[in-house]
N, C-alpha and C positions, 0 to 999 in steps of 0.2 A: 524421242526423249521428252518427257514432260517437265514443266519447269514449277520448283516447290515454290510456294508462297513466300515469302520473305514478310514476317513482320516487324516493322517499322516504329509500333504506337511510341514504344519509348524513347524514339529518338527528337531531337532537336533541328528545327530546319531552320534556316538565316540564310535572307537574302544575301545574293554575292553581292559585292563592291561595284559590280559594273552594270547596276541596272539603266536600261537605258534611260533617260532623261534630259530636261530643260533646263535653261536656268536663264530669269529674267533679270538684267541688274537694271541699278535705276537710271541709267544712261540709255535705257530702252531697246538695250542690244541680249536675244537673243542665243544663247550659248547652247550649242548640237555635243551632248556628251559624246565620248568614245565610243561606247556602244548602242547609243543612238543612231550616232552617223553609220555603222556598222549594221544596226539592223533596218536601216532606209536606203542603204549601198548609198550614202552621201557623198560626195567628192566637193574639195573646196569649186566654186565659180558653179558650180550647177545652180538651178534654179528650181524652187518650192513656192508653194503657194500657200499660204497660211491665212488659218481661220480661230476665230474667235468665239466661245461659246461664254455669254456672262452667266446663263441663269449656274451654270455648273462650274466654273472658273477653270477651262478646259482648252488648250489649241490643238488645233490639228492642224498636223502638218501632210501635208500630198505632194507626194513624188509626181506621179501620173496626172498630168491635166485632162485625160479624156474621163477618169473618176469622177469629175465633178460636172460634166457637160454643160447643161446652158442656166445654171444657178450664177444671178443675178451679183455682179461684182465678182465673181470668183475671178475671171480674166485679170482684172486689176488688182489681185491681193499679192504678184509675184515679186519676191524675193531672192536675191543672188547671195548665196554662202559665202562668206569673203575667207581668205586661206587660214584664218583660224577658228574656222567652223561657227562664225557668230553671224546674225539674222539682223540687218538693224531697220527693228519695226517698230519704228519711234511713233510715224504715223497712223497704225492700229494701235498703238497703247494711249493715244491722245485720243483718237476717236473713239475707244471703248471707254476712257475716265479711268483706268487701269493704274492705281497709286502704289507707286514702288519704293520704301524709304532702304527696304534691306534687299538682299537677293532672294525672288521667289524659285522655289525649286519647283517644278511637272514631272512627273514620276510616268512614265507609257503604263496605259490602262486597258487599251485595246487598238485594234487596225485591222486592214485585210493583212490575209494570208501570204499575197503574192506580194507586202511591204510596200503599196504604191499610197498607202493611209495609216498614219498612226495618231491617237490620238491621247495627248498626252494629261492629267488630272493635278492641281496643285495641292503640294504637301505638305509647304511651311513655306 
């Protein structure tokens, strides 16, 4: 049985509610949405390793420390989830000059496939 084409054009698409995401407040803590934590398989007390990109205003976060092999500081960027899924990476947002008056949101923009990289892009 063949399958007929289904056309679409005039419909409306909207993101769900649960896109995964960040959210930086200005106490420099870190927040792992629902479906963040859900598609990095996060659990609180696990530990990630988090990077910083300025020229694109981008973090990545790594499940997998062998992803990232012998890139310089990667060893020392690890962070522990505390049980309400917050990052607190006070010390990379002083060292990158990262100025937070409101809450910045990161919206997941890309990662590997196997969820051990994701890298998330700021929205507002």
């Amino acid at each position: 049985m063949t399958r007929q084409p289904i056309d679409l054009t005039a419909f409306s698409f909207v993101p769900s509610d649960g896109v995964p995401a960040l959210s930086l407040d200005k106490l420099a803590r870190l927040y792992i949405s629902t479906s963040a934590s859900r598609l990095l398989d996060v659990q609180p007390y696990d530990t990630l390793i988090v990077a910083y990109h300025e020229g694109k205003d981008e973090f990545a976060i790594v499940k997998d420390a062998s992803v990232v092999g012998d890139i310089e500081g990667a060893g020392l960027s690890v962070y522990v989830v505390d049980k309400r899924r917050y990052l607190h990476v006070r010390k990379l947002v002083n060292h990158h000059g990262i100025h937070v008056n409101q809450t910045a949101k990161y919206e997941y923009n890309r990662g590997a496939s196997d969820g051990s990289v994701a890298v998330f892009r700021r929205v507002s």
